[in-house]
C-alpha positions as CSV (number, residue, x, y, z in Angstrom):
1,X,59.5,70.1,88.2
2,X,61.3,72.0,85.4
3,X,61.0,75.6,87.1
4,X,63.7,75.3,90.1
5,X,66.4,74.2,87.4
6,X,65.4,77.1,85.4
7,X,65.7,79.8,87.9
8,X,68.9,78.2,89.2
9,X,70.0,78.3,86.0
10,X,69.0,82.0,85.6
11,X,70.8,82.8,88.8
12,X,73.6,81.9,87.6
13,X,73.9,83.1,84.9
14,X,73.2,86.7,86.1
15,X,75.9,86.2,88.9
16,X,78.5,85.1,85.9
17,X,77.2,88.2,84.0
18,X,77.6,90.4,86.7
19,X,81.0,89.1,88.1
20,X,82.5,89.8,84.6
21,X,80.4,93.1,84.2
22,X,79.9,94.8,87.6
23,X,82.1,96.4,90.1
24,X,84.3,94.4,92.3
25,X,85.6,93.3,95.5
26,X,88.8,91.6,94.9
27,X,91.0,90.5,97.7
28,X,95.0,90.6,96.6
29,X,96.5,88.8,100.0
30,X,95.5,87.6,102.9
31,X,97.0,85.5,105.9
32,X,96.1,81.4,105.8
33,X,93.8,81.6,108.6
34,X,91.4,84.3,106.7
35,X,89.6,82.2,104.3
36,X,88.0,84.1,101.5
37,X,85.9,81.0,99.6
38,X,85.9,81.2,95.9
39,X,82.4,81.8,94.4
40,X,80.3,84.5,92.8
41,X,78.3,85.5,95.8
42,X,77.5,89.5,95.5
43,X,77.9,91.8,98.8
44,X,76.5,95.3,98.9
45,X,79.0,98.1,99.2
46,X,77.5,99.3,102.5
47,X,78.6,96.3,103.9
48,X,82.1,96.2,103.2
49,X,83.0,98.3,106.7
50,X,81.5,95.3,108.0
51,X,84.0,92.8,106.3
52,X,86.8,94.6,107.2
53,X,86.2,94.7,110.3
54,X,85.4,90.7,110.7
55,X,88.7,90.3,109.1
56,X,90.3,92.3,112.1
57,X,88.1,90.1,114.3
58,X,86.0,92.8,115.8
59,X,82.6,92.7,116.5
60,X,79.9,94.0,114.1
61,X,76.2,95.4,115.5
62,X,74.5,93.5,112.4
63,X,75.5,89.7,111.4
64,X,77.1,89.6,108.0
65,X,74.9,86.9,106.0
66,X,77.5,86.6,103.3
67,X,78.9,83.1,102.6
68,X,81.9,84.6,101.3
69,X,84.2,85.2,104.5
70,X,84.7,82.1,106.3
71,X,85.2,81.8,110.6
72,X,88.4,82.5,111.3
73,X,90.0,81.2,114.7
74,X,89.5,83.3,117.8
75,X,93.5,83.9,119.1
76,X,94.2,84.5,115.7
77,X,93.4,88.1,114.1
78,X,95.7,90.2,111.1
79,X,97.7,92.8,111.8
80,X,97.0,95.3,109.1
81,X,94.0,95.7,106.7
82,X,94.4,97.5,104.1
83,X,91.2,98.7,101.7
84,X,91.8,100.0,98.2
85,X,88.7,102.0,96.6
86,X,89.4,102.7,92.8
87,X,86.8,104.9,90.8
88,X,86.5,104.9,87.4
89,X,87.1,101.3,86.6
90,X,84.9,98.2,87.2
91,X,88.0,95.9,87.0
92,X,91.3,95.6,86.6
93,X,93.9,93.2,84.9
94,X,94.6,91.3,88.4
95,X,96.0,87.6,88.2
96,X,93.3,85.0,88.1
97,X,94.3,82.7,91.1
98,X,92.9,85.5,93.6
99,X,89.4,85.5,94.4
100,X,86.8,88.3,93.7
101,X,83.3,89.0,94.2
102,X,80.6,91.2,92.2
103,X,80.0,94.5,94.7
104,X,76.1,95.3,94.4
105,X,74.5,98.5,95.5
106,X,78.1,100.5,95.0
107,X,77.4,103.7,97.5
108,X,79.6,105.2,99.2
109,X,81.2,104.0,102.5
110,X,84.1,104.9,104.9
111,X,85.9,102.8,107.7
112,X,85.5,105.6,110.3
113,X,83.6,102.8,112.4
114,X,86.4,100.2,112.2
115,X,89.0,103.4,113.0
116,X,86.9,104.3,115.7
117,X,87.2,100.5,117.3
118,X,90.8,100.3,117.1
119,X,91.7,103.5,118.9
120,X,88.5,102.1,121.5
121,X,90.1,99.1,121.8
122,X,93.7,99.4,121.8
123,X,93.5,103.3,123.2
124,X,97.0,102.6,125.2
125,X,98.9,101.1,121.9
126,X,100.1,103.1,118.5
127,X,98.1,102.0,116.1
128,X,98.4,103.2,112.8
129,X,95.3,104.3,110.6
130,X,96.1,106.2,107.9
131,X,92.7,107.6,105.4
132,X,93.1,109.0,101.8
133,X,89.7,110.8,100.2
134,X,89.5,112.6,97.3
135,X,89.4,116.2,99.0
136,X,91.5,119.1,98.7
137,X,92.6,117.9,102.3
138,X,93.4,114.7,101.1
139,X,95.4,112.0,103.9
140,X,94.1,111.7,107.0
141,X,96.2,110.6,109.6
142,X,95.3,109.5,113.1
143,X,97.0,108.0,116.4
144,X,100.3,108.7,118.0
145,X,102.4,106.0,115.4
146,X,101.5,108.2,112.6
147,X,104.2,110.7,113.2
148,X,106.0,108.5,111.1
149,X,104.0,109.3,108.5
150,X,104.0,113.5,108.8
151,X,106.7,113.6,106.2
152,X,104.1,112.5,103.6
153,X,102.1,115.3,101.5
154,X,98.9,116.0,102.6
155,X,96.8,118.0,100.0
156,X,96.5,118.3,96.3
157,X,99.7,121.0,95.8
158,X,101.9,119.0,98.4
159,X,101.2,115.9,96.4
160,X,101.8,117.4,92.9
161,X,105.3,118.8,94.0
162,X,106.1,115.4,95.5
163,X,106.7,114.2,92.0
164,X,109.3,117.0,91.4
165,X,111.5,115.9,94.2
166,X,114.1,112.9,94.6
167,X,112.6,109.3,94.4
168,X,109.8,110.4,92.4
169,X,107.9,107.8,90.1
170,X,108.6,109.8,87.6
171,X,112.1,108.5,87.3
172,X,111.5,104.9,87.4
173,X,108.0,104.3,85.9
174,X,106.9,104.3,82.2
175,X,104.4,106.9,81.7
176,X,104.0,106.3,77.7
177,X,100.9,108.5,76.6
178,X,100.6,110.3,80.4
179,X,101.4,113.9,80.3
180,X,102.9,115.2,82.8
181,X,101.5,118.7,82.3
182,X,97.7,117.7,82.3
183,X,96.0,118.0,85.7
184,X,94.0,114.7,85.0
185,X,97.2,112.5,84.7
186,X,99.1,114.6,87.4
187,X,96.3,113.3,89.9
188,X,96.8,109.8,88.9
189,X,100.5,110.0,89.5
190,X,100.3,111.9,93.0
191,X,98.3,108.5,94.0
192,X,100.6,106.5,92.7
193,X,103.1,108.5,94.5
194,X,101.7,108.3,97.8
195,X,101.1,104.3,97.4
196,X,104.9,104.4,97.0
197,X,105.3,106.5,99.8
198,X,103.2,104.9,102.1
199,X,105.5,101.5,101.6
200,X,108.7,102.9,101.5
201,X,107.7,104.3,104.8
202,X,106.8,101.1,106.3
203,X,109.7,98.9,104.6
204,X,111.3,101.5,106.7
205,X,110.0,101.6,109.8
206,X,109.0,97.5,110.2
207,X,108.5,98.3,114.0
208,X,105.2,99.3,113.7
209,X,104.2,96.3,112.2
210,X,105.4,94.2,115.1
211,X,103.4,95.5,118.0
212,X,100.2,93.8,119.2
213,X,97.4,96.7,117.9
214,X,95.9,96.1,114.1
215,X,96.6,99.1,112.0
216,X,94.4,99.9,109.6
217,X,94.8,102.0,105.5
218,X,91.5,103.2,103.8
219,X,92.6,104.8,100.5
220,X,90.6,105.9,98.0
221,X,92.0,107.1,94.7
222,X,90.2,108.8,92.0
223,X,92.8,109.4,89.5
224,X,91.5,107.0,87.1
225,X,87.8,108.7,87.4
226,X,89.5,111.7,85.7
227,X,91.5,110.6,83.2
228,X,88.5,108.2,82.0
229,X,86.4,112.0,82.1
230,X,88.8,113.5,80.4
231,X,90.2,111.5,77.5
232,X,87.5,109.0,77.4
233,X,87.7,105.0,78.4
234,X,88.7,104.2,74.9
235,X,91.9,106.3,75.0
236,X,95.5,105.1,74.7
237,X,95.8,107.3,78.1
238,X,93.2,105.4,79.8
239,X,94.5,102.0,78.8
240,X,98.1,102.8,80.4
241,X,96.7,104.1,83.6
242,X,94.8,100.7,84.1
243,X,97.7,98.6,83.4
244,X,100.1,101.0,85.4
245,X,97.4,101.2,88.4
246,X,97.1,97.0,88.5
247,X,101.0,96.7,88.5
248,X,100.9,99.3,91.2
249,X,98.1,97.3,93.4
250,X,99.7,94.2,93.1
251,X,103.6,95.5,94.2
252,X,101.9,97.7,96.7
253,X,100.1,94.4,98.1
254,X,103.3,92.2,98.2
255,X,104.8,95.4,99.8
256,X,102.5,95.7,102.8
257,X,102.1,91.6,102.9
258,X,105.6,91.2,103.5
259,X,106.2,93.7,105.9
260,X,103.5,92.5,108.1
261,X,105.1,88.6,108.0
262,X,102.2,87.7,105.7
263,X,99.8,88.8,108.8
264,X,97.9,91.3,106.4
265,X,95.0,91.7,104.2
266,X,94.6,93.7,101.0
267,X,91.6,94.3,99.3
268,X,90.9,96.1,96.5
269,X,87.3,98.1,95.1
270,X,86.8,98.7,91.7
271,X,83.9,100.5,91.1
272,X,82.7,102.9,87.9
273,X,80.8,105.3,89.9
274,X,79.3,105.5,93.5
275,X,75.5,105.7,93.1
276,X,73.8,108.8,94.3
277,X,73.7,109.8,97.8
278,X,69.5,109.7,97.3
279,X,69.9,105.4,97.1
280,X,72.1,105.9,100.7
281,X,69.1,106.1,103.6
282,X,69.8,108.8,105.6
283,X,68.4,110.8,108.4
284,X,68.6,114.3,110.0
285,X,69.3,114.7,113.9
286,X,65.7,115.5,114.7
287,X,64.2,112.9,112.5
288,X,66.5,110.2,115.1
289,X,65.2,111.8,118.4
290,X,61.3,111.5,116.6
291,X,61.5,108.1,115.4
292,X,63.1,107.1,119.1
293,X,61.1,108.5,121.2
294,X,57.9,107.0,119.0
295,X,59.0,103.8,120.3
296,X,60.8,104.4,123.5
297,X,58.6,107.6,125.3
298,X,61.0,107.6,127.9
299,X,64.4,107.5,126.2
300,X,65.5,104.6,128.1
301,X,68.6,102.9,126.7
302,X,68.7,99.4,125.1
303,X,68.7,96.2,127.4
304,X,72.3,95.2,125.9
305,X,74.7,95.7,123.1
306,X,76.5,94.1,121.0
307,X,79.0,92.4,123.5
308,X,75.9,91.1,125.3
309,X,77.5,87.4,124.4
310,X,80.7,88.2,125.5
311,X,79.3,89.4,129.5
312,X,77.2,86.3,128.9
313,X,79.6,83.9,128.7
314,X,82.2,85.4,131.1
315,X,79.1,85.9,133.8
316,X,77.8,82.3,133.6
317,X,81.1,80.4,133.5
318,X,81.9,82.2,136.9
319,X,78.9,81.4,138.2
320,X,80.0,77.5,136.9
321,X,82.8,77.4,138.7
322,X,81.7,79.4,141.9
323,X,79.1,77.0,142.2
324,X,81.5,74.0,141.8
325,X,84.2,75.5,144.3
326,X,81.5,75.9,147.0
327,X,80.3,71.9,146.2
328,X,83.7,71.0,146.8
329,X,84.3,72.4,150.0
330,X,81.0,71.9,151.2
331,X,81.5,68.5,150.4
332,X,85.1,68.0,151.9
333,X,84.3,69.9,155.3
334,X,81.2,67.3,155.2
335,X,83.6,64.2,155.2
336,X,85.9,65.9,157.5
337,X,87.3,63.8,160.6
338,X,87.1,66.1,163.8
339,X,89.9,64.5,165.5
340,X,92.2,63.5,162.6
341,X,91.9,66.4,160.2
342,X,91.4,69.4,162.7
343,X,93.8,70.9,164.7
344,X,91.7,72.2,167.0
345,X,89.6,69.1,168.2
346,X,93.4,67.2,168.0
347,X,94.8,69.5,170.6
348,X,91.8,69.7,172.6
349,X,92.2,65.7,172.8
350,X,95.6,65.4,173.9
351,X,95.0,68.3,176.6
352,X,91.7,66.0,177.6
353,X,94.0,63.0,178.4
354,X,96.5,64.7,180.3
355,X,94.3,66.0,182.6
């Protein structure tokens, strides 16, 4: 009788050890009718594409059995979501009275899928969905409503001589023991820059936040990573990044929040380092067309997709009410009087008596 209050206790204790330990998934704001419950349940960093895009209210190929997103209403979706990846930290000096999980399994993950449904979906609106990986091509920007956003640097050298010009960081935010001559700490601030960028744009130009198609922000920033290589995580340097990169998050949060009427939501990744790609199952082109045809000889396609419930439900309540319209008039030509409710048969009657 003793052992299930043991291993409960166990659990728990790992999930507390994690949550203060591990990498996390920390969500800064959200709209009322997202409900993010508050608990210690872990989620696997393969499935965060997944999360975002139930936040959106899109439809995922595989369930998400993760009690930590609770069913939203189904008129009701966000506007925005906006997904934060920072490397090089496990967590970061946030406020207390936001919840956060402990991120398992940390590989690494895009939102290409979730980008791909919104232009799918909403293929006749501008959405916006804007991408930053650390490349030397760094921003990635697709749809027709990102011309707003071809003023903002691009790659590495367009980014570094951002912070020369007018209404750079530079000029407003205290750098203390950042150089601005090291390459490291010039990365950090270009990311910094272009989270300031990004929402002076849009404090700019609120109109894209009022039409009907969710945008969508996947940046990753990596700035961090290098200073913590390069000075070490016990360095005065690395301790002002951190507390400069939390401020940032949380004004850059409010920022987007409030531009979207509180119709937004902002989450945040801190992770130390993305496990090798060797722990990430992959497969090769002609190891897909083996494994298929092992199982399906004659290439034949699926019996349904994911929206199978959707043609369901829209298939079977027509048939519903078909089969209720035809009752009905079947019925009420049933009961009909020949003579009373028929203009034919009434006519034919009066002609009949004066002849």
């Amino acid at each position: 009788m003793k052992r299930p209050s043991i291993y409960s206790l166990l659990v728990a204790c790992t999930s507390i050890f994690c949550g203060v330990l591990g990498d996390r998934l920390t969500v800064l704001r959200s709209p009322s009718y997202v409900t993010f419950l508050d608990g210690q349940w872990p989620i696997s960093g393969e499935k965060v594409p997944s999360l975002v895009a139930l936040t959106m209210g899109f439809s995922v190929h595989e369930d998400l059995d993760w009690p930590g997103l609770q069913a939203g209403p189904l008129f009701q979706r966000p506007r925005a979501n906006v997904l934060v990846v920072v490397r090089g930290v496990d967590s970061l000096s946030l406020p207390n009275n936001i919840t956060s999980y402990p991120l398992d399994n940390p590989v690494p993950f895009t939102l290409d899928s979730v980008a791909s449904t919104v232009h799918t979906l909403f293929a006749d609106s501008t959405p916006v969905v804007l991408q930053l990986a650390p490349s030397e091509e760094r921003l990635y920007m697709m749809g027709m409503a990102n011309t707003v956003f071809e003023d903002l640097p691009v790659t590495l050298q367009q980014i570094r001589g951002r912070l020369s010009q007018e209404g750079s960081i530079l000029n407003s935010l205290p750098v203390n023991s950042l150089s601005r001559n090291n390459e490291a700490d010039l990365l950090f601030l270009s990311e910094i820059q272009v989270l300031h960028d990004i929402s002076a744009l849009l404090q700019r130009h609120r109109h894209l936040a009022k039409d009907h198609a969710p945008d969508l922000y996947s940046l990753e920033l990596s700035g961090l990573e290098e200073i913590s290589r390069h000075y070490g995580k016990d360095s005065p340097q690395f301790q002002d990044a951190t507390s400069i990169l939390a401020s940032i998050l949380q004004k850059f949060a409010a920022d987007v929040f409030g531009v979207y009427s509180n119709n937004a939501v902002v989450e945040v990744v801190t992770v130390q380092n993305f496990e090798t790609p060797l722990t990430r199952r992959s497969r090769s082109i002609l190891a897909t067309n083996q494994i298929s045809n092992s199982q399906r000889p004659y290439n034949l396609a699926y019996q349904y997709n994911f929206q199978y419930a959707v043609i369901f439900n829209i298939i079977l309540w027509l048939m519903i009410v078909l089969v209720l319209a035809v009752i009905a008039i079947a019925y009420n030509l049933w009961n009909m009087d020949p003579g009373y409710d028929s203009i034919i048969y009434r006519m034919t009657n009066q002609k009949i008596r004066l002849d």
